[in-house]
C-alpha positions, 0 to 999 in steps of 0.5 A, spaced: 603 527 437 608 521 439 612 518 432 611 520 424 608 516 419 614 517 415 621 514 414 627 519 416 633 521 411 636 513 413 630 509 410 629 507 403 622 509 402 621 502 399 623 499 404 619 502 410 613 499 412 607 504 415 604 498 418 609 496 423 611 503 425 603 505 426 604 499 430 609 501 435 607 508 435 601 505 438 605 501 445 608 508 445 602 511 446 602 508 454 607 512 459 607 512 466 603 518 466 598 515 461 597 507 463 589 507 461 587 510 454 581 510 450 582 509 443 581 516 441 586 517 446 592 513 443 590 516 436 591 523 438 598 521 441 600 516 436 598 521 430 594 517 427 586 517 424 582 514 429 580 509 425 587 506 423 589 507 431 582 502 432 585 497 428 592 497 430 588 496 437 584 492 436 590 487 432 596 488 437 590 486 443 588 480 439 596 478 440 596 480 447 601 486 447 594 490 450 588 488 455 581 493 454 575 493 460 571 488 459 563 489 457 565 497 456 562 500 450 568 506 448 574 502 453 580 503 455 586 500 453 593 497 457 599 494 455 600 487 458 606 484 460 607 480 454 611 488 452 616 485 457 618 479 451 621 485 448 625 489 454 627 481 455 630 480 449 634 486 448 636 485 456 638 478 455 642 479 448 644 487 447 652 487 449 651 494 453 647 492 460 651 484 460 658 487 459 657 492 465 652 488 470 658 485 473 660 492 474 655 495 477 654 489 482 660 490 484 660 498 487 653 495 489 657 492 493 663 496 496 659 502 497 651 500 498 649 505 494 645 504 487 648 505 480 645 505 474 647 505 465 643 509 461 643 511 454 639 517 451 633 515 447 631 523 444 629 528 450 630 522 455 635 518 459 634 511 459 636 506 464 638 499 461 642 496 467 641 497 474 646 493 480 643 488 484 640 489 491 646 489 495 645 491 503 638 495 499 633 490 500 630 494 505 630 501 502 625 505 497 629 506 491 628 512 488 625 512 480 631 513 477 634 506 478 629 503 476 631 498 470 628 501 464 626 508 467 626 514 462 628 520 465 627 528 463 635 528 460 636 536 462 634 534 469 638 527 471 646 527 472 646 520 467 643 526 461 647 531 463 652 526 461 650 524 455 648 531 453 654 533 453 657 529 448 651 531 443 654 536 436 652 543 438 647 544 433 643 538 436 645 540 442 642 547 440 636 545 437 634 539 444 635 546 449 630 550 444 625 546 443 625 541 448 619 542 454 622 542 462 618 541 467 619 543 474 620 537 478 622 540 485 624 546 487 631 544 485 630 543 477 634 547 473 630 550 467 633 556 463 637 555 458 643 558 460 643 555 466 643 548 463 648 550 458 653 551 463 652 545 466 652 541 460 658 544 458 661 544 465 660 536 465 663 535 458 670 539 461 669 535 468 668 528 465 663 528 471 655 530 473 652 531 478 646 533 480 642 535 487 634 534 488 632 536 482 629 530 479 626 528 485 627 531 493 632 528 497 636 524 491 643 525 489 647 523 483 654 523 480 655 520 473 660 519 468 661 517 462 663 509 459 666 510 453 668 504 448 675 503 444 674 508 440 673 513 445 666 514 444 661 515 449 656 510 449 653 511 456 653 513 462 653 511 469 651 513 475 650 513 483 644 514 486 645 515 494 638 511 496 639 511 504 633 515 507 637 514 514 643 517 511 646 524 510 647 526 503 654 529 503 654 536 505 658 538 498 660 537 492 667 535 494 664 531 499 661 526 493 666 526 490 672 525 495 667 518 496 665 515 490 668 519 484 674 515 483 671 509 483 667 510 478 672 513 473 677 506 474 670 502 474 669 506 467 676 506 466 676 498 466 670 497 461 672 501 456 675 496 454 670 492 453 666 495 450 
């Protein structure tokens, strides 16, 4: 079950609207994983009736947020570009990515790696900004800077990052009940393991993060605080280049690139 029904402890039960909440449980139903779902499918994952997730199917299809095999008797839903409107529309008007893109273009162009800003949305870290393509055209960039990704918090340096920051009860609360697969032969799952790692990014001010979400990337994040030292996200390097070997350790990464980005980090914190 992807969303409740019901209204958390911020919302005046008179002011909540089931429709629009059922309504977007529904487009959260789509990932990566799950691109095509049958009706039933989209009401076991949005914790809905099917008769009400057949309706909501049905209305958001006729406004073009979903497409549906043509002549099939029990079809298959997908989302359509039309989804788009909406990440459009915060991109173009939320202050977090338009205040840090000219920063991350701008490392983009001193070092020709990829860098990234992710915030946390629950167990995932998303990317709400990437640098441009500089001297990258001709490389495959790895899933995690790829704008609006959502990536497995516990496994990713800008999660980490953000994890940190979390008050220990929460943070408590996401390494008990979160689930943590294995991606690579390099992700660290146990408790313990992440709780130090965690914590150590929280003392360092830095995360870094070998192989573990994909094989043969290699991330160092730090944190972007605002005028108030709050942590409003993350950002990071990827080092994208196949032909070129990742630093042999962690000094080596740092030495590198860390500084940099902490001035960089520095630098927009009076922006934000």
């Amino acid at each position: 079950m992807l969303a409740s029904s019901a209204p958390n402890e911020t919302v005046n039960p008179a002011d909540w609207i089931e429709g629009a909440a059922k309504a977007f449980a529904v487009l959260e139903s789509f990932s990566a994983e799950r691109q095509r779902l049958s009706v039933t499918q989209i009401a076991l994952r949005a914790g809905l009736t099917r008769a009400a997730a057949r309706r909501h199917v049905l209305t958001l299809q006729a406004l073009g947020y979903l497409e549906a095999e043509e002549g099939a008797r029990s079809p298959n839903y997908w989302l359509t570009h039309r989804v788009l409107r909406l990440a459009g529309n915060y991109l173009a008007s939320a202050r977090l990515p338009r205040v840090t893109q000219p920063t991350l273009n701008r490392l983009a162009m001193q070092t020709g790696q990829a860098f990234s800003v992710a915030v946390l949305d629950g167990d995932q870290a998303v990317i709400v900004a990437r640098s441009g393509e500089h001297r990258m055209e001709s490389l495959a960039l790895p899933y995690g800077v790829n704008l609006g990704a959502r990536l497995a918090a516990f496994a990713t340096s800008t999660g980490r990052i953000l994890l940190a920051q979390l008050p220990p009860a929460q943070l408590k609360q996401y390494l008990a009940t979160t689930e943590r697969a294995k991606f690579t032969a390099h992700t660290i799952t146990a408790t313990k393991d992440l709780r130090r790692l965690i914590q150590e990014a929280a003392a360092s001010g830095y995360s870094e993060v070998h192989q573990e979400h994909e094989l043969s990337v290699y991330a160092l994040a730090v944190p972007l605080r605002d005028s108030q030292n709050r942590v409003v996200a993350a950002m990071n390097l990827v080092l994208t280049n196949p032909q070129q070997q990742p630093p042999r350790s962690s000094d080596a990464l740092q030495k590198a690139y860390l500084a940099q980005m902490q001035a960089a980090a520095a630098e927009l914190r009076l922006l934000l």
